[in-house]
N, CA, C and O of each residue as an XYZ file, in Angstrom:
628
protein
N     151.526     69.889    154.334
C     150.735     71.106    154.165
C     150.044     71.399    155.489
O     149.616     70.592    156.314
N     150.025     72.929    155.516
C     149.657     73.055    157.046
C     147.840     72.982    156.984
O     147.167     73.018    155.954
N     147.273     72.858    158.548
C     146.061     72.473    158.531
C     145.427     74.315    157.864
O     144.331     74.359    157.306
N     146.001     75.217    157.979
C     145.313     76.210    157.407
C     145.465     76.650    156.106
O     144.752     77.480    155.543
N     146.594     75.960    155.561
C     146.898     75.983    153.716
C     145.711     74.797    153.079
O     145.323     74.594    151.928
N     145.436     74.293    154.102
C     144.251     72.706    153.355
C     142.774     73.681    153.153
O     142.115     73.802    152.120
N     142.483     74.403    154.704
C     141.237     74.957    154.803
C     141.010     75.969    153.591
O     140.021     75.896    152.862
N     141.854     76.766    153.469
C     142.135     78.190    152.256
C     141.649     77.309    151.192
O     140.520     77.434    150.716
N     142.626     76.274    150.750
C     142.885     75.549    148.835
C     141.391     74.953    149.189
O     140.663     74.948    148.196
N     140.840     74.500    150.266
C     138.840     73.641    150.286
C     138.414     75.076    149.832
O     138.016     75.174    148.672
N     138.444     76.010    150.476
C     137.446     76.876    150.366
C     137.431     77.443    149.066
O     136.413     77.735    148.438
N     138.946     77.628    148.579
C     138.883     78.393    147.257
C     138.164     77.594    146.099
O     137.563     78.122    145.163
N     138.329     76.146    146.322
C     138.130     75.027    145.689
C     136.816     75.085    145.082
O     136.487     75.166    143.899
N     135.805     74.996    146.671
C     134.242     75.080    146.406
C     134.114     76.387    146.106
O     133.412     76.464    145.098
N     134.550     77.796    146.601
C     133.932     78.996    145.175
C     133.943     78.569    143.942
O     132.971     78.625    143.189
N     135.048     78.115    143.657
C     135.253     78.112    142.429
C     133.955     77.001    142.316
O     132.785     77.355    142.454
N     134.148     76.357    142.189
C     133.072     74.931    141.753
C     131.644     76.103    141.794
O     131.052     76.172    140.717
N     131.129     76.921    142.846
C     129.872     76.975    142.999
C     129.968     77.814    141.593
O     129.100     77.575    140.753
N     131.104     78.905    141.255
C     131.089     79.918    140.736
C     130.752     79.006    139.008
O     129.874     79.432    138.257
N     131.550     77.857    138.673
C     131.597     77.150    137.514
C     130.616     76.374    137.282
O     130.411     76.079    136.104
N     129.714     75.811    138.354
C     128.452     75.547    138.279
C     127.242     76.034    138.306
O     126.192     75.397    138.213
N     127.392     77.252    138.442
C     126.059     78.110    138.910
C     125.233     77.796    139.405
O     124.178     78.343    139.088
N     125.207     76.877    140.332
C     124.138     76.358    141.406
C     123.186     77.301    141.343
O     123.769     78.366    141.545
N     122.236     77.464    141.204
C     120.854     78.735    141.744
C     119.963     78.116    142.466
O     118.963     77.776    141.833
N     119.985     77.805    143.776
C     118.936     77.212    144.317
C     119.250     78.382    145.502
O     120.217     79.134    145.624
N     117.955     78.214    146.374
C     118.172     79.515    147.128
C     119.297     79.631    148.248
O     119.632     80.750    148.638
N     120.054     78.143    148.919
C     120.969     77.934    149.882
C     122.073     78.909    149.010
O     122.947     79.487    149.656
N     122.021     79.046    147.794
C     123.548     79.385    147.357
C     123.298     80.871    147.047
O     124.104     81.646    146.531
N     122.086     81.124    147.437
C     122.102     82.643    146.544
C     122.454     83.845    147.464
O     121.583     84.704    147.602
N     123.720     84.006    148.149
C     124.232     85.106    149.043
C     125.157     86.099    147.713
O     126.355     86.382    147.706
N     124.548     86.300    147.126
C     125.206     87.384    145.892
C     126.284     86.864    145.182
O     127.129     87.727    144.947
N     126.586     85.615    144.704
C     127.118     85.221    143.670
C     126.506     85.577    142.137
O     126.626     84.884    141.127
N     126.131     86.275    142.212
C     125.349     86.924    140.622
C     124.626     85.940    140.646
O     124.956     85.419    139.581
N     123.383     84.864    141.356
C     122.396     84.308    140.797
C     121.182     85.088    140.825
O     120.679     85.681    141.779
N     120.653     84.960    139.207
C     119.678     85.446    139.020
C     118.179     84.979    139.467
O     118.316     84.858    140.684
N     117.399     84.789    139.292
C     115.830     84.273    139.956
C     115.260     83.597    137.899
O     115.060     84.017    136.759
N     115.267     82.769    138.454
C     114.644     81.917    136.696
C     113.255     82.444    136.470
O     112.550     82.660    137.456
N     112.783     82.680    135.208
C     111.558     83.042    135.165
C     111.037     81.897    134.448
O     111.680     81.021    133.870
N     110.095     81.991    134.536
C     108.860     81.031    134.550
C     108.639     80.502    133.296
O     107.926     81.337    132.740
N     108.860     79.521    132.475
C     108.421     79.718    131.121
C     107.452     78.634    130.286
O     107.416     78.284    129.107
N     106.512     78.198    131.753
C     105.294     78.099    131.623
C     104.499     78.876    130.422
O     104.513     80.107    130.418
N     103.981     78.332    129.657
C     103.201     79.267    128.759
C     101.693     79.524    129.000
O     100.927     78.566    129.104
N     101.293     80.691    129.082
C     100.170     80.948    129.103
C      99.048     80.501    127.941
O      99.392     80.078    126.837
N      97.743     80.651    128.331
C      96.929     80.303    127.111
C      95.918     81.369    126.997
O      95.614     82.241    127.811
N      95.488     81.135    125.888
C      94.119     82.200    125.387
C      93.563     81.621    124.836
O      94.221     80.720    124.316
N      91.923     81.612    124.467
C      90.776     80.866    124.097
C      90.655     81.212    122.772
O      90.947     82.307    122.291
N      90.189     80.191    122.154
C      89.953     80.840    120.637
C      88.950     82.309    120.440
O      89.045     83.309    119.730
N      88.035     81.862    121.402
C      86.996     82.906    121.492
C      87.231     84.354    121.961
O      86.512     85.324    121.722
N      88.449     84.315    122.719
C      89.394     85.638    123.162
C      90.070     86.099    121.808
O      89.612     87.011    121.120
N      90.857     85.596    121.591
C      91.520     85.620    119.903
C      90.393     86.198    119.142
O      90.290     87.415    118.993
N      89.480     85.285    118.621
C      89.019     86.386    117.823
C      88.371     87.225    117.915
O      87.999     87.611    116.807
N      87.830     88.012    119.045
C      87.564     88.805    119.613
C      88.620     90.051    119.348
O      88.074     91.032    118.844
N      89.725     90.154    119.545
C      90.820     90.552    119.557
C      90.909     90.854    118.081
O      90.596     91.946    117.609
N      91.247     90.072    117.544
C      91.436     89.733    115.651
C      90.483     90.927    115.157
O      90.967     92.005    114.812
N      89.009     90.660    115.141
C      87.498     91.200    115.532
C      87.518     92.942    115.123
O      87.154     93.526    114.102
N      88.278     93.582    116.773
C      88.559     94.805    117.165
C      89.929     95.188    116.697
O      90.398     96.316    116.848
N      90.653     94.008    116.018
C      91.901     95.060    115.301
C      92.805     95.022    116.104
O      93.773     95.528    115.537
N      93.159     94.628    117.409
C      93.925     94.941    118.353
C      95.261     94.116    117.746
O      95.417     93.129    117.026
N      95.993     94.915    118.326
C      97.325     94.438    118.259
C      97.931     93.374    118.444
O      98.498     93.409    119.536
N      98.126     92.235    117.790
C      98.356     90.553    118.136
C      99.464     90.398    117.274
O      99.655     91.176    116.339
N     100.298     89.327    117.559
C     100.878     88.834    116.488
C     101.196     87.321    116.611
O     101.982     86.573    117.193
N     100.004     87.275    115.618
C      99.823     85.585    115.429
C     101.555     84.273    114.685
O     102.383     84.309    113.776
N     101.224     83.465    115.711
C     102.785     82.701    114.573
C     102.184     81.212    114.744
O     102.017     80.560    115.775
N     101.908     80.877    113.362
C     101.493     79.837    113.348
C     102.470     78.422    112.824
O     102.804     78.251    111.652
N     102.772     77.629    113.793
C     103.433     76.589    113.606
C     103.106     75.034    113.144
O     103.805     74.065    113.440
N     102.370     75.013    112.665
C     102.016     73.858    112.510
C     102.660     72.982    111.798
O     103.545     73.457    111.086
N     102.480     71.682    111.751
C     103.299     70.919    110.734
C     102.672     71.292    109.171
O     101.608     71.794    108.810
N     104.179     70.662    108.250
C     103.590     70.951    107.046
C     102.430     70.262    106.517
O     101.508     70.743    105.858
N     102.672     68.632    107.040
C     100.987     68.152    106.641
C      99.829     68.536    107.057
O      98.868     67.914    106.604
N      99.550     69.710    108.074
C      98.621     70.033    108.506
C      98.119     71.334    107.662
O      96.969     71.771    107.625
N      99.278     71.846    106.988
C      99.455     73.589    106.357
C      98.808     72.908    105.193
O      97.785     73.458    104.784
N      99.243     71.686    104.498
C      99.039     71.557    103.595
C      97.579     70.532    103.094
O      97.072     70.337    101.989
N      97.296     70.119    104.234
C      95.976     69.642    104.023
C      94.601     70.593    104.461
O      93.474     70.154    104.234
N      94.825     72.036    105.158
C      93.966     73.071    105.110
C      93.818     73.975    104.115
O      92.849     74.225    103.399
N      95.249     74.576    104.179
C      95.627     75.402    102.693
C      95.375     76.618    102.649
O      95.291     77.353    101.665
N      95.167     76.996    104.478
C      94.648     78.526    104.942
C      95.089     78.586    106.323
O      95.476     77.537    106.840
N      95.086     79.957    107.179
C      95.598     80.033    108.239
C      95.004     81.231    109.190
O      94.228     82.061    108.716
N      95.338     81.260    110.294
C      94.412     82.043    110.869
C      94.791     83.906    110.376
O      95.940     84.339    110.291
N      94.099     84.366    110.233
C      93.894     85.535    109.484
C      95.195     86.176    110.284
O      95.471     85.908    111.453
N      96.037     87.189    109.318
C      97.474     88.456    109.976
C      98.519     86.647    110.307
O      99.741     86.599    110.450
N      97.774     85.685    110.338
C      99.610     84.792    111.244
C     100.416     84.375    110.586
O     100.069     83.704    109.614
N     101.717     84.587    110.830
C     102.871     84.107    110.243
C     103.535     82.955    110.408
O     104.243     82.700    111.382
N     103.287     82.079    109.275
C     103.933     80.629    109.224
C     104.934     81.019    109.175
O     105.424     81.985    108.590
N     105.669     79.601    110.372
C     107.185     79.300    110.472
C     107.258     78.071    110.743
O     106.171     77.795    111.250
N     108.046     76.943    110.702
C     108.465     75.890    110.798
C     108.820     76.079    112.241
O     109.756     76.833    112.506
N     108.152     75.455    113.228
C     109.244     75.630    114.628
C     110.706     75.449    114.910
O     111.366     75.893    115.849
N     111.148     74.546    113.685
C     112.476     74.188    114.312
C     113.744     75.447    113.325
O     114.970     75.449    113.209
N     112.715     76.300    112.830
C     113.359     77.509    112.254
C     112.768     78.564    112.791
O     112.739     79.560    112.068
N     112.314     78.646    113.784
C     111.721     79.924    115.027
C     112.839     80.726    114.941
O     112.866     81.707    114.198
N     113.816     80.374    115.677
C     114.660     80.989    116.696
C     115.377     81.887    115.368
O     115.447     83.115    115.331
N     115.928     80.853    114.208
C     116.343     81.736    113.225
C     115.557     82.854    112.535
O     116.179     83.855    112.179
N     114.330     82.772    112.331
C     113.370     83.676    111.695
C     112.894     84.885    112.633
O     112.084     85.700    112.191
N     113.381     84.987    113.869
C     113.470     85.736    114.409
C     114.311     86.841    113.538
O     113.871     87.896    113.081
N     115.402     86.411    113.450
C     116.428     87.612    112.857
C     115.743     88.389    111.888
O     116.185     89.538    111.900
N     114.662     88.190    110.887
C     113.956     88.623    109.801
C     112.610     89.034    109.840
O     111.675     88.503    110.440
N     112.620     90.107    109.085
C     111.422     90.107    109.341
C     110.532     89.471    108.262
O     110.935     88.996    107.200
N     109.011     89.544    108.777
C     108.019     90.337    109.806
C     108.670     90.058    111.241
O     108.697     91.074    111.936
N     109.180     88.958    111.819
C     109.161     88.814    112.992
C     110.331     89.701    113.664
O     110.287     90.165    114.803
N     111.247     89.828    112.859
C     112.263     90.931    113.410
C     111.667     92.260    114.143
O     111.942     92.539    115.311
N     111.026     92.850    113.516
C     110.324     93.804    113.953
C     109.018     94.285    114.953
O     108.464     95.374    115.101
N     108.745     92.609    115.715
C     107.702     92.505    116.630
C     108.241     92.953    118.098
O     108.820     92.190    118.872
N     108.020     93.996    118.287
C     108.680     94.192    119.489
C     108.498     93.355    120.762
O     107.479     92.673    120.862
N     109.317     93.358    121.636
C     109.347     91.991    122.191
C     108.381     92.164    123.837
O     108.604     91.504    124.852
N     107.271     93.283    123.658
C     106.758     93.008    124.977
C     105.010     93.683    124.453
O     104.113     94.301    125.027
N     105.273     93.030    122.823
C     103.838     93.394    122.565
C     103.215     91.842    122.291
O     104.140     91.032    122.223
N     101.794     91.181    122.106
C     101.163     90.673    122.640
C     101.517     89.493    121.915
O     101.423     90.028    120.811
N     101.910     88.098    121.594
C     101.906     87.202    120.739
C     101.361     86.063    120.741
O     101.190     85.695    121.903
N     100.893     85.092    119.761
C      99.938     83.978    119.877
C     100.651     82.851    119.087
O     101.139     83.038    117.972
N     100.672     81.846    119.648
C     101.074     80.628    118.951
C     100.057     79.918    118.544
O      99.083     79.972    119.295
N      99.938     79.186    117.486
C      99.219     77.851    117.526
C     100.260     77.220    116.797
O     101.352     77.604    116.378
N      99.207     75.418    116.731
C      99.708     74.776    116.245
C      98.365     73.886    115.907
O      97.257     74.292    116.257
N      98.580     72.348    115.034
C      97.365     71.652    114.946
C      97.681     70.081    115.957
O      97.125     68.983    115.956
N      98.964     70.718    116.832
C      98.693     68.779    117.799
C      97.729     68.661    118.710
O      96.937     69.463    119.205
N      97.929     67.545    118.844
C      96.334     67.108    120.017
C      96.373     67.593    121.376
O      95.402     67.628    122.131
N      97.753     68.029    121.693
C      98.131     68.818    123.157
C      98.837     69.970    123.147
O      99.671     70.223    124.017
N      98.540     70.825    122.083
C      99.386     72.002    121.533
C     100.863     71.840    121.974
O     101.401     72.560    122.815
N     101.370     70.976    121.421
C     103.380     70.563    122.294
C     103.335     71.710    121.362
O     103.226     72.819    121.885
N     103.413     71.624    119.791
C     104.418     72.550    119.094
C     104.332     74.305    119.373
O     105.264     75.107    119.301
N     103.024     74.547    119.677
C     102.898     75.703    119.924
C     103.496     76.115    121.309
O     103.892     77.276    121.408
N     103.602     75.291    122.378
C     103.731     75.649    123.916
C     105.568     76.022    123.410
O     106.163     77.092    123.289
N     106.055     74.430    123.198
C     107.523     74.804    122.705
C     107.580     76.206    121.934
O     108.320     76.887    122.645
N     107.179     76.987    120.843
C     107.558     78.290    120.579
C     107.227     78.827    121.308
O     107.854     79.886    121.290
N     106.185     78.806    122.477
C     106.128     80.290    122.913
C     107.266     79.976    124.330
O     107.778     80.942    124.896
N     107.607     78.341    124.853
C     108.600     78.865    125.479
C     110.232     79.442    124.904
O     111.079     79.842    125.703
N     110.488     79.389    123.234
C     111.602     79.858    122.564
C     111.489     81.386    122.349
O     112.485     82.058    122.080
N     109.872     82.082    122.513
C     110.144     83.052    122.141
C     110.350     83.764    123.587
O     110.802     84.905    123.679
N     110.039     83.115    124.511
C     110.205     83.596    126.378
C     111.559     83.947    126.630
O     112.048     84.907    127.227
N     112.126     82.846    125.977
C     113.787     82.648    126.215
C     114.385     83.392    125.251
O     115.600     83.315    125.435
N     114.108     84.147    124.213
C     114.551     85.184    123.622
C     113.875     86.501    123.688
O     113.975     87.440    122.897
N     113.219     86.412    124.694
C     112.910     88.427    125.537
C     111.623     88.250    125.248
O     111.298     88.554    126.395
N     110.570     88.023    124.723
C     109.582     88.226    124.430
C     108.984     87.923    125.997
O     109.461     87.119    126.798
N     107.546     88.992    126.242
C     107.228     88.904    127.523
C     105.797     88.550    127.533
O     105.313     87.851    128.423
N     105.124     89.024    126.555
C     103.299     88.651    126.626
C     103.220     87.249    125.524
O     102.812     87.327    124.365
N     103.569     86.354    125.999
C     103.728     85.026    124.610
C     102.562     84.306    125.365
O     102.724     84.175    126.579
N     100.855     83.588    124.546
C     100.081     82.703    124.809
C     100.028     81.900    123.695
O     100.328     82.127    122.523
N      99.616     80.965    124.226
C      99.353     79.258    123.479
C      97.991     79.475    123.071
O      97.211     79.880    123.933
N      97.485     79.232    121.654
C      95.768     79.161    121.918
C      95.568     77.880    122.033
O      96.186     76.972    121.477
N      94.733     77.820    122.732
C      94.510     76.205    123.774
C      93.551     76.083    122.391
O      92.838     76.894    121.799
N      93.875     74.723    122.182
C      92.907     73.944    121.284
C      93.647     74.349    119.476
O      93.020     73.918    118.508
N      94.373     74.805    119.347
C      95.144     75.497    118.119
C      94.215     75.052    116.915
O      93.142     74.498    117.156
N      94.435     75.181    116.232
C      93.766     75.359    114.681
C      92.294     74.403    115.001
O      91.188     74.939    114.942
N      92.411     73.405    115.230
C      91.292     72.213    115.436
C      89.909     73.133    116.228
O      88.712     73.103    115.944
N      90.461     73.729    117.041
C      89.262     74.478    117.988
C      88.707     75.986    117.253
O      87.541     76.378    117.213
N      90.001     76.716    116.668
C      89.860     77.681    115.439
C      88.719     77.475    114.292
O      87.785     78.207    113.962
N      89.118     76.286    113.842
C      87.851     76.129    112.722
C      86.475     75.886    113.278
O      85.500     76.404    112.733
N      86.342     75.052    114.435
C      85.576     74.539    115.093
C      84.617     76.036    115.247
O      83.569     76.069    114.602
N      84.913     76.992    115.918
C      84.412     78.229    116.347
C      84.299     79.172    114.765
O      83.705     80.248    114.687
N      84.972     78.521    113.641
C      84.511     79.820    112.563
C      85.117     80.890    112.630
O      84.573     81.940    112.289
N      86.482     80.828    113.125
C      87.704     81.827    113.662
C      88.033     82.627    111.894
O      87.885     82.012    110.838
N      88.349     83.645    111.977
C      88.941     84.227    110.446
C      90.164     83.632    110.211
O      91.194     83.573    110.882
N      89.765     83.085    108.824
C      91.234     82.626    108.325
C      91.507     83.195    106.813
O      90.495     83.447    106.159
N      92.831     83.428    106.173
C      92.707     83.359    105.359
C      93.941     82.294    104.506
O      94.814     81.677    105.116
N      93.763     82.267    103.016
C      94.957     81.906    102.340
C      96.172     81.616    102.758
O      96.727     82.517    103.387
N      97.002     80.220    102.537
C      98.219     80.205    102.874
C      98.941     81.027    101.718
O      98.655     80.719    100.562
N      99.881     82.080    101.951
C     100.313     82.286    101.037
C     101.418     81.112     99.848
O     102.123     80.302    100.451
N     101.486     81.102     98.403
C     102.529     80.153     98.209
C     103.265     80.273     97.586
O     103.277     81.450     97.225
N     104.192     79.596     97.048
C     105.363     80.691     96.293
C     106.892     80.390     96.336
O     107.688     81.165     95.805
């Protein structure tokens, strides 16, 4: 094989590879369609912001994840939020209420762990399915009651 049939089959070789790997780091990004990753860090909001918000009526949409032993040893939830099981998020999306939350109006997670994991995890599932204003309330239900936050009734059924 000639030395310029070797150079061609390397070069075609590594497009291909970069093209099948999607490398995205910035050495590779000369317009191979890589996109720029967004961030899906979750933001937070204070309980005391929340209900403030809640308060004035404003437009929120609470999703409360907590475990079931936590749902079920309170037996109430923060006032308008919609229980979901986290590891049935992504599906309950398709339905509503949540079907119909448009995806760049304001949303709130909680949860009741000691480092809000379950809540941070939904709001990075709802990041990764378009949603654009998604916060964590730092301190989730534990800091909620603590402050005298509105709650009401779990629904049951």
């Amino acid at each position: 094989m000639s030395l310029r049939k070797q150079i061609a089959s390397t070069l075609i070789f590594v497009l291909m590879c970069i093209g099948i790997a999607r490398v995205e780091t910035p050495i590779f990004a000369f317009g191979f369609g890589v996109t720029p990753q967004v961030s899906l860090e979750p933001a937070f909001i204070s309980a005391e912001e929340l209900k403030a918000k809640l308060a004035k009526n404003q437009p929120v949409t609470v999703i409360d994840v907590r475990g079931a032993s936590s749902v079920l040893e309170s037996d109430s939830k923060i006032k308008g939020a919609v229980y979901v099981k986290l590891r049935r998020l992504k599906y309950r999306l398709g339905f509503p209420p949540l079907k119909d939350v448009p995806r760049n109006s304001e949303v709130v997670t909680y949860c009741a762990c000691p480092n809000d994991e379950s809540s941070v995890r939904a709001a990075q599932m709802l990041r990764e399915t378009g949603f654009k204003n998604v916060r964590v309330l730092k301190g989730g239900w534990v800091v909620w009651r603590k402050i005298k936050g509105q709650v009401e009734p779990m629904a049951r059924g």
